[in-house]
PATI-996397 format. One line per field, with one value per atom (N, C-alpha, C): residue number from 1; x, y, z. Coordinates in steps of 0.1 Angstrom, whole numbers. Example, Ala and Ser with C-alpha at 12.3 -4.5 7.8 and 13.67 -1.06 7.14 Angstrom:
# residues 2
k [1/1/1/2/2/2]
px [132/123/132/128/137/129]
py [-57/-45/-33/-22/-11/0]
pz [78/78/78/71/71/79]
This chain:
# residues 251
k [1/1/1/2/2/2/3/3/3/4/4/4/5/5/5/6/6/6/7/7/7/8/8/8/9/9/9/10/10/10/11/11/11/12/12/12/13/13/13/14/14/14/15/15/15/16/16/16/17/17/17/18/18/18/19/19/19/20/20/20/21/21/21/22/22/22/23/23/23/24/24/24/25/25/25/26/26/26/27/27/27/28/28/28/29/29/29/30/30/30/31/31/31/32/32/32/33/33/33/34/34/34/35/35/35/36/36/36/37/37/37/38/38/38/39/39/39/40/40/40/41/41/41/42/42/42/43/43/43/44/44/44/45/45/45/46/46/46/47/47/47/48/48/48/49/49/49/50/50/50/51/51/51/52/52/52/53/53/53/54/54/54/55/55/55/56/56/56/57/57/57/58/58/58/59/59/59/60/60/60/61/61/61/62/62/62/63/63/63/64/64/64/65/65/65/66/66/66/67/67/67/68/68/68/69/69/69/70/70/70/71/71/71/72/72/72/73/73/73/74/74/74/75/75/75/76/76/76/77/77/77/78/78/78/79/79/79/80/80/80/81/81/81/82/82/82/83/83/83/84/84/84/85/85/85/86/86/86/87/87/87/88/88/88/89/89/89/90/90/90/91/91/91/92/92/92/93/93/93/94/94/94/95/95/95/96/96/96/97/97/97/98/98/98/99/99/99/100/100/100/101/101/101/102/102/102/103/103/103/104/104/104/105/105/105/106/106/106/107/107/107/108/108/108/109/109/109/110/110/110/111/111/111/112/112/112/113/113/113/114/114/114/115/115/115/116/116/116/117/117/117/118/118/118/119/119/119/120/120/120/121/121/121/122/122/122/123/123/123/124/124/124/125/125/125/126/126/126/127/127/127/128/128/128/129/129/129/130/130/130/131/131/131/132/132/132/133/133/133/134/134/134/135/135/135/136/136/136/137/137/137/138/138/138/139/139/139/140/140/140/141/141/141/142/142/142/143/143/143/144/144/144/145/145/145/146/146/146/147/147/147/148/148/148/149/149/149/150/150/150/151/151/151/152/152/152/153/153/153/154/154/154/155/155/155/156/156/156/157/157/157/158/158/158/159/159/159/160/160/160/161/161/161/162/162/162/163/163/163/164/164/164/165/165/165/166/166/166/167/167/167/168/168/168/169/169/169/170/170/170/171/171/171/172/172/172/173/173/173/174/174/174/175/175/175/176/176/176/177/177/177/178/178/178/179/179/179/180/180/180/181/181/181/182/182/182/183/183/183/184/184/184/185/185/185/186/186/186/187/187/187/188/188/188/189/189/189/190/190/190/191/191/191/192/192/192/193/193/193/194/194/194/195/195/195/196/196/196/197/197/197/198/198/198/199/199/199/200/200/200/201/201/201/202/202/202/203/203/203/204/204/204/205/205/205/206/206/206/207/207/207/208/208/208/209/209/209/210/210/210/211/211/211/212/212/212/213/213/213/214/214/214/215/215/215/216/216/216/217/217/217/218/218/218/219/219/219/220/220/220/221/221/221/222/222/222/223/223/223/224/224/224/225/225/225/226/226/226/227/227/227/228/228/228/229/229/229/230/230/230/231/231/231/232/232/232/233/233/233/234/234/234/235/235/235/236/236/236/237/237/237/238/238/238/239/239/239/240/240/240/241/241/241/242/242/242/243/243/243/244/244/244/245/245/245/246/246/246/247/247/247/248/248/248/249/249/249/250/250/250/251/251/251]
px [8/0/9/7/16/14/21/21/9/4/-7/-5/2/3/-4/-13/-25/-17/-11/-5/-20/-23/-29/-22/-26/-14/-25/-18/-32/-39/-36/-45/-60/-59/-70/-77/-73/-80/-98/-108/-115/-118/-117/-115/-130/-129/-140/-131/-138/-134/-144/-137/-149/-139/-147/-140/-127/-136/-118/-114/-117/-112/-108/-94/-92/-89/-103/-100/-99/-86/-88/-87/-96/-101/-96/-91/-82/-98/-105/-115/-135/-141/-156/-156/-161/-165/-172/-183/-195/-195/-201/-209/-201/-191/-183/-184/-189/-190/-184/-178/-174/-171/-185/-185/-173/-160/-155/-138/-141/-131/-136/-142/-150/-143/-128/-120/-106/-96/-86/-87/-85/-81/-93/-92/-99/-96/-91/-94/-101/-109/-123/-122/-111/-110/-97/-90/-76/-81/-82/-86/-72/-66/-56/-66/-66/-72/-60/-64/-61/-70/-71/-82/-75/-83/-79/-77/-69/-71/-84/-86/-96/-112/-112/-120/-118/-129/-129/-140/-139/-152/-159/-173/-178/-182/-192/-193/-203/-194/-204/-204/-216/-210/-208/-203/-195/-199/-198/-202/-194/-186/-186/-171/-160/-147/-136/-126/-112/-108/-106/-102/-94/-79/-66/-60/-57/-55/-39/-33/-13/-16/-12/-6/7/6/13/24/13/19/9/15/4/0/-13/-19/-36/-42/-53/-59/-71/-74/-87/-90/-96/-103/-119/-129/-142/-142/-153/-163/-175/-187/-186/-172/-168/-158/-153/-148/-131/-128/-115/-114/-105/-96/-82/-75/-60/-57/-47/-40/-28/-32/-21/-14/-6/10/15/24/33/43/40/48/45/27/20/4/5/-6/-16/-30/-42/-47/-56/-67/-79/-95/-102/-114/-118/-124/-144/-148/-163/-169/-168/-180/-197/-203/-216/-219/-209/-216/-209/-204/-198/-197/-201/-198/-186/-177/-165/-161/-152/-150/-135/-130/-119/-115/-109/-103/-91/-94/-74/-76/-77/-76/-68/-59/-53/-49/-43/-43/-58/-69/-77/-76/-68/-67/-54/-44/-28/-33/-41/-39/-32/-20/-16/-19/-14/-24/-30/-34/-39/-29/-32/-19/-26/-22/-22/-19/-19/-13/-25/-23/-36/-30/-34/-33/-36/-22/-25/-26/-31/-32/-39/-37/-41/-49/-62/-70/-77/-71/-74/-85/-92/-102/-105/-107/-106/-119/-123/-131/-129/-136/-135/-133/-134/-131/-146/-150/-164/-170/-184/-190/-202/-205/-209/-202/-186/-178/-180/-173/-175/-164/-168/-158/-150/-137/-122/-114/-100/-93/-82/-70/-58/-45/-37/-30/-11/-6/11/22/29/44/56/55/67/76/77/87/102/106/119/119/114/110/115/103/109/123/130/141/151/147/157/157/144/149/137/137/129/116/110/93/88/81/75/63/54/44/38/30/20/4/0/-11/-17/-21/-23/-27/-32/-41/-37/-26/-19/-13/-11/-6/5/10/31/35/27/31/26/17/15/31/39/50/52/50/54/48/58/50/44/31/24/8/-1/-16/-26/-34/-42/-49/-56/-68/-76/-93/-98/-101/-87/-90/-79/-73/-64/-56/-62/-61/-55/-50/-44/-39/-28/-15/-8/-8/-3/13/21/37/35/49/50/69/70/89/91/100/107/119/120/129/141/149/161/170/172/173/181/177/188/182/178/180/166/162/148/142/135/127/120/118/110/94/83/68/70/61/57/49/52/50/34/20/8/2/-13/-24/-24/-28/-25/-21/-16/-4/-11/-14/-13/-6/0/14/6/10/10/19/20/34/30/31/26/31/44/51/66/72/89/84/93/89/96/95/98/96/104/102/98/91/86/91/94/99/84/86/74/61/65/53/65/78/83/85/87/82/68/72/61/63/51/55/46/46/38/21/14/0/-6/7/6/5/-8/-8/0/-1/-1/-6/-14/-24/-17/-8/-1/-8/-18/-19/-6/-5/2/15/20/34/42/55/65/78/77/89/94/86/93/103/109/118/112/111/102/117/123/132/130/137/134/144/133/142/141/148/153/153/149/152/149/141/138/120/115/96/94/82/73/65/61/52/45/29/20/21/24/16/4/-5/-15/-7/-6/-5/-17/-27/-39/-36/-46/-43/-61/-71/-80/-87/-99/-99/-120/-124/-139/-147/-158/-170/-182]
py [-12/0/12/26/34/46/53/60/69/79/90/98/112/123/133/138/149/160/171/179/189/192/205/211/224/232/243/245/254/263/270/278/274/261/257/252/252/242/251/244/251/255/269/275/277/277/280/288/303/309/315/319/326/328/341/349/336/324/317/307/304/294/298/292/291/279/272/261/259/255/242/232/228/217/211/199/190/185/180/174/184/179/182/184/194/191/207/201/211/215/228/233/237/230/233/217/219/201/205/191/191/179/173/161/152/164/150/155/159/157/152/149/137/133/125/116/112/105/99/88/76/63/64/62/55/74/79/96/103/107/110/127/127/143/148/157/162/176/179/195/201/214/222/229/233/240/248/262/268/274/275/276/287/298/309/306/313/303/311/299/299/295/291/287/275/267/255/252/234/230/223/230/228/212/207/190/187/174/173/158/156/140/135/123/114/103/94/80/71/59/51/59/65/70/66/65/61/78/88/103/104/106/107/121/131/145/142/155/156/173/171/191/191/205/209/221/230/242/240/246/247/232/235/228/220/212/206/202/207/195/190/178/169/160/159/155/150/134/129/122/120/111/94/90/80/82/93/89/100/96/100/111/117/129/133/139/144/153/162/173/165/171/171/179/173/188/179/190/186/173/160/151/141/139/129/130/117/112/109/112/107/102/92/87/81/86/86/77/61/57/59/65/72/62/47/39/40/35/39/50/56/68/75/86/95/110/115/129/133/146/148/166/173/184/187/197/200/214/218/228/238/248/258/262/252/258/253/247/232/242/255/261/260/256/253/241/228/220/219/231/234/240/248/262/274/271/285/295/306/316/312/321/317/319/307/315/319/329/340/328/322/309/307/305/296/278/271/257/252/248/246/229/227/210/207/193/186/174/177/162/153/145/135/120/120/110/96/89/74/62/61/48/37/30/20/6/-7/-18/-20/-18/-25/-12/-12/-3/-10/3/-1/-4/-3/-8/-3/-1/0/11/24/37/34/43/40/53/55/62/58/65/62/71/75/85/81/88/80/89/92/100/97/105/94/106/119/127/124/112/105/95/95/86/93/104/111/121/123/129/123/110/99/107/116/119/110/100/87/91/81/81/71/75/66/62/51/47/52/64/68/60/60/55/44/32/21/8/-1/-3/-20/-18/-25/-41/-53/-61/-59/-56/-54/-42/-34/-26/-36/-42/-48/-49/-50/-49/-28/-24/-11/-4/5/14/27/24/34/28/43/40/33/26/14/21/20/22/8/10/1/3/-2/2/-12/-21/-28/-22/-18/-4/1/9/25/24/35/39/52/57/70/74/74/82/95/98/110/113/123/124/139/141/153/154/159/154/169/166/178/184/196/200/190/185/180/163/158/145/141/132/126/110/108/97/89/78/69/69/72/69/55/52/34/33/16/17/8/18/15/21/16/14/36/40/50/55/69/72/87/97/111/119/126/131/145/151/163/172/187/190/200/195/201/214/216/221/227/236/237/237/229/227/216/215/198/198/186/181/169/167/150/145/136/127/132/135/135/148/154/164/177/178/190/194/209/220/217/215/214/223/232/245/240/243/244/243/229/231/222/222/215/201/196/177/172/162/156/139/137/125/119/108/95/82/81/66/55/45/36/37/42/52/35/40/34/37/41/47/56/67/82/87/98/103/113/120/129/139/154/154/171/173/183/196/204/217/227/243/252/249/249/245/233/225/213/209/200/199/187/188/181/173/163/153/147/144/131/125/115/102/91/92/82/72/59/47/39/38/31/21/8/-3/-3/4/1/18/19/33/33/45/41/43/38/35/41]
pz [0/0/0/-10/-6/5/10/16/9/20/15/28/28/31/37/44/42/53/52/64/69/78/81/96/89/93/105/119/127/125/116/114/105/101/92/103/115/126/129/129/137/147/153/166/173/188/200/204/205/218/226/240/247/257/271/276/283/283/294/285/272/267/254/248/233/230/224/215/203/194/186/178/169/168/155/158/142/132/146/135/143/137/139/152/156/173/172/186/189/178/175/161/150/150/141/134/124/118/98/96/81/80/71/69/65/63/53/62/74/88/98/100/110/119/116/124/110/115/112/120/114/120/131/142/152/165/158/163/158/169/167/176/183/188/190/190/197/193/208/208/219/209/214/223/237/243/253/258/268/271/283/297/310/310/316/333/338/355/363/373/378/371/359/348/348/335/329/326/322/319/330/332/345/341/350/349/340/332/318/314/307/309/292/295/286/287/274/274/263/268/256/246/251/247/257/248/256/255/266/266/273/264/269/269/280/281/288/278/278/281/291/295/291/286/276/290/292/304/314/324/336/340/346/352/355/355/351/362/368/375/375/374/368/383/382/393/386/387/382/390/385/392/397/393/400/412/416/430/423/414/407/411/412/410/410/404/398/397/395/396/380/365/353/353/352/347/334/330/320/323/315/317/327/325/331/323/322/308/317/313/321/313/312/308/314/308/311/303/308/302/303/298/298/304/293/294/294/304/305/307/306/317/325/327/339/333/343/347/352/347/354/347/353/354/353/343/342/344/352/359/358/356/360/372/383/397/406/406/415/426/430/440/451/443/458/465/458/465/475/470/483/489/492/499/494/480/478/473/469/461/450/445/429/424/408/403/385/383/368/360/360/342/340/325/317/319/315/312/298/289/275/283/274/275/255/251/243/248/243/246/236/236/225/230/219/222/211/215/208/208/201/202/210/216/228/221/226/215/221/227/235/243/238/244/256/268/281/290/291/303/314/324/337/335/337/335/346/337/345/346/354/351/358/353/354/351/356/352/357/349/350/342/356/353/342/331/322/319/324/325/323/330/333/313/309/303/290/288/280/277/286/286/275/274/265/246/250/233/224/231/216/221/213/212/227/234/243/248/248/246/260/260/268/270/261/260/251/253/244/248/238/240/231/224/218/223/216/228/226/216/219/229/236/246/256/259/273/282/282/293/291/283/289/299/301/311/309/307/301/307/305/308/298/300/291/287/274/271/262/265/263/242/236/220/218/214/210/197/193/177/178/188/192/203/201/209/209/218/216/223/215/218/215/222/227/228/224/222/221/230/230/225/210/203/205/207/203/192/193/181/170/162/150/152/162/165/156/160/147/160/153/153/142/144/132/136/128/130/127/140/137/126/121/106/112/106/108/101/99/86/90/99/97/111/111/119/122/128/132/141/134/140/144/153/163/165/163/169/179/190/203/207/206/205/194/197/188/168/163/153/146/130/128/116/110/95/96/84/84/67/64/60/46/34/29/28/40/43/40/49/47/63/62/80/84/97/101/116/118/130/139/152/169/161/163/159/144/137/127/129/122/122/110/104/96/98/88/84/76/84/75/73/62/57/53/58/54/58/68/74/73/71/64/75/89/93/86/85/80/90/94/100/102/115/119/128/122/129/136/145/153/149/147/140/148/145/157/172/182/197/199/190/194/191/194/192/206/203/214/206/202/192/200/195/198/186/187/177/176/172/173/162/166/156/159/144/147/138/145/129/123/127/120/123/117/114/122/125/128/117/117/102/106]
């Protein structure tokens, strides 16, 4: 099968704003719909968001998604209708499985659960969302420090769902399909995209070249069908990358 390319670049993204929030959006979401961006592979959401402090999304519910959220700056804090709750920073992966059912609330407030002042930052984060392999489960969550992890430079399996990660150390999700790495690449150095039916690259941050696509700047995706281990490499100060590797796509 050969390779197929698709880059979009952030400014094509569809945006939400309002007095505390700038979102946006790679594919369809809330009233922004186009039938023929829907999803890639078995991703069905990755919304760039920043969230003003002391703001957020009050409690809302969800059903039936694997919802994996990566802070980017700042801080997150995250309180659901099952008992959960967490405090995200940069360099700890959460994930959140809906299932039947749950309500939960995301936050730029974690100073009310220290006692310290407030603090003036917004909270960039990236949240991305996936199809389940089985719908109705018994909602879950889970969250895990890979800071140490990433320092190495390479790609490292955050989130998945895959059986060749089962010994890694990373958070599960209920997809066998999908897997999401993550690499803080330095200036000059590179990485290989796993070779999968399709692949969506992220550049969370810095900036970057891909093997095929060209520059790619802070915000830019690119939609790899049929990825071949391209070479993904890190240009001026360095980049910050998500990867989705999916092996089947939603219908």
């Amino acid at each position: 099968m050969n390779t197929e390319v698709a880059v979009r670049r952030a400014g094509q993204r569809f945006a939400t704003r309002t007095s505390w929030l700038d979102s946006r959006h790679s594919f369809s979401f809330g009233q922004h719909y186009d039938p023929a961006n829907t999803h890639f592979g078995l991703l069905l959401v990755s919304n760039d968001d920043v969230v003003a402090p002391g703001t957020g999304f009050e409690t809302h519910p969800h059903r039936d998604m694997e919802i994996v959220t990566w802070v980017l700056d700042g801080a997150l804090v995250h309180q659901d209708s099952h008992g959960h709750n967490g405090v995200i920073y940069p360099g700890l992966a959460q994930r959140m499985s809906a299932g039947h059912g749950i309500l939960h609330s995301e936050k730029n407030d974690s100073w009310r659960l220290t006692g310290q002042a407030p603090d003036d930052a917004p909270v960039h984060f990236v949240q991305m969302w996936v199809l389940p392999d089985e719908a109705g489960i018994t909602p879950g969550y889970q969250q895990l420090d890979v800071a140490a992890e990433l320092a190495s430079g390479d790609l490292v399996v955050v989130a998945s769902g895959r059986p060749e990660h089962r010994d890694a150390a990373a958070i599960r999700i209920h997809q066998k399909d999908a897997a999401l790495l993550v690499a803080r690449i330095g200036q000059g150095a590179s990485v290989a995209l796993p070779d999968a039916p399709y692949v969506h690259v992220f550049v969370a941050k810095g900036a970057a070249t891909l093997e095929g696509a060209g520059a790619l700047a802070a915000g830019d995706s690119v939609r790899v069908s049929a990825a071949q281990g391209q070479r993904l490499t890190a240009a001026g100060s360095g980049a910050e990358v998500l990867l989705w590797q999916m092996h089947s796509a939603a219908t």
